[in-house]
N, CA, C and O atoms as a DFTB+ gen file, in Angstrom:
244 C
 N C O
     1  1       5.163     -13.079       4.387
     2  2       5.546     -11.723       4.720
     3  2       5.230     -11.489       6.196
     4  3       4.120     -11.736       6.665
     5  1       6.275     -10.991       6.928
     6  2       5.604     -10.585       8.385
     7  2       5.534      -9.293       8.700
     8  3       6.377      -8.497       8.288
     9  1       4.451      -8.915       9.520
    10  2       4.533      -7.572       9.466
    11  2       4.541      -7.686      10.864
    12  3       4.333      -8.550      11.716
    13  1       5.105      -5.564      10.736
    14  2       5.651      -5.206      11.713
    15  2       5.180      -4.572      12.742
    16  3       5.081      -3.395      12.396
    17  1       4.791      -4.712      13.951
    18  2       3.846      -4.104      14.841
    19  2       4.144      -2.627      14.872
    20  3       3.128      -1.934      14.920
    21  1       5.487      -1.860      14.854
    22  2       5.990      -0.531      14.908
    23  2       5.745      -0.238      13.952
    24  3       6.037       0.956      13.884
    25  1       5.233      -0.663      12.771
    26  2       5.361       0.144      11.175
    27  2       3.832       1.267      11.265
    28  3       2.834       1.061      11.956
    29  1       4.046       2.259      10.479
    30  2       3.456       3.875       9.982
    31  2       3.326       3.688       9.115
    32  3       4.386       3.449       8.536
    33  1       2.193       3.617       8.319
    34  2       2.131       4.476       6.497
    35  2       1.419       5.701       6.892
    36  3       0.356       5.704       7.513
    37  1       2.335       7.181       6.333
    38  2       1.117       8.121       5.697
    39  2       0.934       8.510       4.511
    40  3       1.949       8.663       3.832
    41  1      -0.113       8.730       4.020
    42  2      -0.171       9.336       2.599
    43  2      -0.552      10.738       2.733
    44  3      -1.442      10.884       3.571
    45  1      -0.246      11.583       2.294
    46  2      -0.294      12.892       2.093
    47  2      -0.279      12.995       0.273
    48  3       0.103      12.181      -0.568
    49  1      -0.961      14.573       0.124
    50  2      -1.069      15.009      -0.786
    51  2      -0.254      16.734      -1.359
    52  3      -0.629      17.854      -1.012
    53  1       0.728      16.442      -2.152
    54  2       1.624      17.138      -2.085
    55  2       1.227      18.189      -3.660
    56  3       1.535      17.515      -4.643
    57  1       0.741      19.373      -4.011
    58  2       0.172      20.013      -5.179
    59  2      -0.054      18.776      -6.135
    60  3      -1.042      18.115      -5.813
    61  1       0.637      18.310      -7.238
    62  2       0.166      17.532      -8.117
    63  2       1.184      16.057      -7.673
    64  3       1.109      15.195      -8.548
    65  1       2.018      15.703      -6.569
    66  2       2.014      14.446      -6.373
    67  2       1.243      13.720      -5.110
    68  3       0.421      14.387      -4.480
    69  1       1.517      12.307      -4.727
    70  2       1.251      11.698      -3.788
    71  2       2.004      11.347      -3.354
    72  3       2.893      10.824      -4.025
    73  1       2.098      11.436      -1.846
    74  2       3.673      11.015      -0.611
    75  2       3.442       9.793      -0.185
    76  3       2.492       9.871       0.594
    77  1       3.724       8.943      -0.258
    78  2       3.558       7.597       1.348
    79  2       5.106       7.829       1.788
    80  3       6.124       7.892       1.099
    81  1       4.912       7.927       3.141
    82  2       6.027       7.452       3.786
    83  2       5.413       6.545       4.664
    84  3       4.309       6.750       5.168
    85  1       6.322       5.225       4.924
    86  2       6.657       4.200       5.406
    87  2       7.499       4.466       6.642
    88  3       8.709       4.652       6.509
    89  1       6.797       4.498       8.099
    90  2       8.122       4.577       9.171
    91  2       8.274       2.949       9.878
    92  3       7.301       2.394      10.389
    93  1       9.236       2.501       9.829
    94  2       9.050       1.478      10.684
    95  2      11.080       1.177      11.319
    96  3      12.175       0.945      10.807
    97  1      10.541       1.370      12.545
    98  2      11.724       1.465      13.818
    99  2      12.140       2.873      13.594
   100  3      11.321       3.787      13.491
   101  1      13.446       3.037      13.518
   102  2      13.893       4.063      13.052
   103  2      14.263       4.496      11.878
   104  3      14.701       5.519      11.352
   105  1      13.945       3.365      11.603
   106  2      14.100       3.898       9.322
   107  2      12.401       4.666       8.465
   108  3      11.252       4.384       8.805
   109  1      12.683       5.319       7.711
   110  2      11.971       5.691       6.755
   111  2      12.130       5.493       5.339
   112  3      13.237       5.613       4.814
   113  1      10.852       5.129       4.535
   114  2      10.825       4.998       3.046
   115  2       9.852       5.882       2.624
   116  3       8.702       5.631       2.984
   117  1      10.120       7.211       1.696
   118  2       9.193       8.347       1.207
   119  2       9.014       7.625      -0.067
   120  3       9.846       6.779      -0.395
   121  1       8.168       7.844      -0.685
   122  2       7.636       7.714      -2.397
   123  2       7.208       8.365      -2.588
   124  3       6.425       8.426      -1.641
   125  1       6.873       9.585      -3.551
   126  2       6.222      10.250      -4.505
   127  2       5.756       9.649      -5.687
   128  3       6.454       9.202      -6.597
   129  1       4.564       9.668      -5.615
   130  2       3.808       9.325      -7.324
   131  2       3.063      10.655      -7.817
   132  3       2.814      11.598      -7.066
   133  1       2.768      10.609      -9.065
   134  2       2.058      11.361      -9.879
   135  2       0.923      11.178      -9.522
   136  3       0.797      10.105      -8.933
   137  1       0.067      11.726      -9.611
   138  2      -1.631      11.654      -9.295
   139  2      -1.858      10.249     -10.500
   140  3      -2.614       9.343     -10.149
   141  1      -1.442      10.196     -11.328
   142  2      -1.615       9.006     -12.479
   143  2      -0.911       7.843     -11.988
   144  3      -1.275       6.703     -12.277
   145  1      -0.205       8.022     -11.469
   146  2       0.722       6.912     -10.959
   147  2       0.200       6.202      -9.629
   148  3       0.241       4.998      -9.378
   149  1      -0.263       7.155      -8.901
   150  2      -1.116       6.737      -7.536
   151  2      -2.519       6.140      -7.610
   152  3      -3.094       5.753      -6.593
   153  1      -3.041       6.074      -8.777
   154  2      -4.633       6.015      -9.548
   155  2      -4.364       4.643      -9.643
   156  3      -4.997       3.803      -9.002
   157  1      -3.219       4.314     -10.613
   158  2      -2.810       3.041     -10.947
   159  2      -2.210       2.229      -9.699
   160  3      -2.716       1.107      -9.648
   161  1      -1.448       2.425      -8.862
   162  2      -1.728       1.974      -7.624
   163  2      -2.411       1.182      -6.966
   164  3      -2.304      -0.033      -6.797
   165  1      -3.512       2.324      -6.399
   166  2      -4.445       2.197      -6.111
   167  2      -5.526       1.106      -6.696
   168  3      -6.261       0.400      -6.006
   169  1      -5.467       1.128      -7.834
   170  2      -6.190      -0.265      -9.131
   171  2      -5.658      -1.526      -8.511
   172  3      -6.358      -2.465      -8.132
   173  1      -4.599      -1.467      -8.458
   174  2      -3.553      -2.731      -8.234
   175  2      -3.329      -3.125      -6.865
   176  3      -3.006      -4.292      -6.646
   177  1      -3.444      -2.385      -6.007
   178  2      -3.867      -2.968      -4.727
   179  2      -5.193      -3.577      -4.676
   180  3      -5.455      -4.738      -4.360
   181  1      -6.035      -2.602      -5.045
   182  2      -7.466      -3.355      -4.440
   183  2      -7.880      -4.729      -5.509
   184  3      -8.797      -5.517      -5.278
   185  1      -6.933      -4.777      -6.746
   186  2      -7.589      -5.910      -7.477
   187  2      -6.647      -6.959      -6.211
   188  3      -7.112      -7.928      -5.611
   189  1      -5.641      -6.551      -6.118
   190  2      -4.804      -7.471      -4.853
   191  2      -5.528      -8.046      -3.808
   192  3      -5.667      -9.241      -3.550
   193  1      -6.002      -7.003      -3.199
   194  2      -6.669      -7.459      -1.857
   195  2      -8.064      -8.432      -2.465
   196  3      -8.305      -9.533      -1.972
   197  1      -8.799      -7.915      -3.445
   198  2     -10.054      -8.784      -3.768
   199  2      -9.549      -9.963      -4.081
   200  3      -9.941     -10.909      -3.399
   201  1      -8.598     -10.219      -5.132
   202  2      -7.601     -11.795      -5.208
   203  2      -7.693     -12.394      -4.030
   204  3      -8.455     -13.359      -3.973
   205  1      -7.013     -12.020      -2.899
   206  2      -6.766     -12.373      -1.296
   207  2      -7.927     -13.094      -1.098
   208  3      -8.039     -14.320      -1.068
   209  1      -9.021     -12.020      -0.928
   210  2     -10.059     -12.027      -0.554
   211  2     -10.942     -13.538      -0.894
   212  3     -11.337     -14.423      -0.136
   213  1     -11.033     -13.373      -2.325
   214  2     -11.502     -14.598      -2.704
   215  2     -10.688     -15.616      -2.812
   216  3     -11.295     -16.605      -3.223
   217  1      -9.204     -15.865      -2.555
   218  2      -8.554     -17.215      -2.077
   219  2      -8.881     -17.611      -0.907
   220  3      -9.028     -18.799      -0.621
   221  1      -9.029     -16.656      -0.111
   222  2      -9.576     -17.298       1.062
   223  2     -11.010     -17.793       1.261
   224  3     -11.293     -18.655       2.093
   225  1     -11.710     -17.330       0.628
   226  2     -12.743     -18.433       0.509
   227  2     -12.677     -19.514       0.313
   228  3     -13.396     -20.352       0.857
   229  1     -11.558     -19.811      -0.736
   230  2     -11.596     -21.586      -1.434
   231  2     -11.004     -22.333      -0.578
   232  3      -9.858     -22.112      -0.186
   233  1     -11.971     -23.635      -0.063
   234  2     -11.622     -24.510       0.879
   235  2     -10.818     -25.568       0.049
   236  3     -11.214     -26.266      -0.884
   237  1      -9.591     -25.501       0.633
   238  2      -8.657     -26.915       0.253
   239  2      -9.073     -28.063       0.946
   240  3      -8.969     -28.129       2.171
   241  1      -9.616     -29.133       0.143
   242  2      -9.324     -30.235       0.927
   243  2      -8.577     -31.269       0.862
   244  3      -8.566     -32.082       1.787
């Protein structure tokens, strides 16, 4: 995956949903989740990043 030096995330909090918008160049991507939907998310990224996390520990030799 390459990422993009111009790219934006914000998250905002909208009464009972959650916003990310995504800016990158001149395009935009909005999402709305449910407060339940953003919870679960949220679960699933960080078990993501800890995965990451600990692959990179393991030395291939």
């Amino acid at each position: 995956m390459v990422q993009e030096s111009d790219r934006k995330i914000e998250v905002e909090i909208e009464r009972n949903r959650v916003r990310i918008a995504v800016y990158h160049g001149e395009d935009e991507e909005i999402i709305k989740f449910s407060l339940e939907e953003a919870g679960d998310l949220a679960e699933k990224l960080n078990k993501a990043l800890e995965d990451y996390s600990r692959r990179k520990q393991v030395r291939i030799d």
